[in-house]
Phi, psi and omega in degrees: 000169214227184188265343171272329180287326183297307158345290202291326184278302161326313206265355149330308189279335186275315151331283190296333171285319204273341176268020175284323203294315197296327194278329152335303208276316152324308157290281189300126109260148191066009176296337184296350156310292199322134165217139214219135131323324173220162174325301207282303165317312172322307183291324182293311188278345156255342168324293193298322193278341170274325192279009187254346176244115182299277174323353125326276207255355184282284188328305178323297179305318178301312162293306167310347178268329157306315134359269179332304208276316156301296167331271208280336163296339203278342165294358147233356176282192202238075167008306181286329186278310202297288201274313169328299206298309175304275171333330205250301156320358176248358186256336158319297180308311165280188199045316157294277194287344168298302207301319245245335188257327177130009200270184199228100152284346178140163166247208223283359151269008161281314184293313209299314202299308177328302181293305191319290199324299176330322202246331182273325169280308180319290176318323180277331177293290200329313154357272203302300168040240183289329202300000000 
């Protein structure tokens, strides 16, 4: 695979982690109810509240396939290329799909910030590129 196909794969992976997140967070929601008598029951009972909420775990699994999917690019991409792209775009992505559920991201230097990334990933595939 070439720097643009990793690229392309990379900001796959950054889609699929970042518009998981919002919804992550949305599914669990009332774990924070669960209360247990000793740490290990505490764990089991939330263990059980997750793995039992399809609104949980559909996102979760979705995230995990990204994960895979990083996993077998990072065997030709390019380390210096791999975690910018990734990092900066799932946090680009979550911030889009937050806005898209209704959570309050942030104002207009959440954006301003957005276009840097945007622009700051760009420079770096153009880079890789051209090399």
């Amino acid at each position: 695979m070439g720097g643009l196909d990793n690229a392309i794969w990379l900001s796959v992976v950054a889609f699929l982690w970042g518009f998981t997140n919002p919804l992550i967070k949305r599914g669990s929601a009332g774990i924070e109810d669960i209360k247990r008598s000793s740490a290990i029951y505490q764990f089991f009972a939330e263990l059980k509240f997750l793995i039992f909420n399809w609104k949980y775990m559909v996102p979760f699994l979705i995230n995990q396939s990204g994960s895979v999917v990083y996993y077998l690019t990072l065997a030709s991409a390019d380390l210096s290329l791999a975690v910018p792209i990734t990092n900066s775009l799932t946090f680009l992505f979550t911030n889009v799909a937050g806005k898209m559920l209704g959570e309050n991201v942030g104002g207009k230097e959440t954006y301003i910030g957005m276009l840097l990334v945007i622009a700051g990933v760009t420079i770096c595939v153009l880079d890789k590129a051209n090399r």
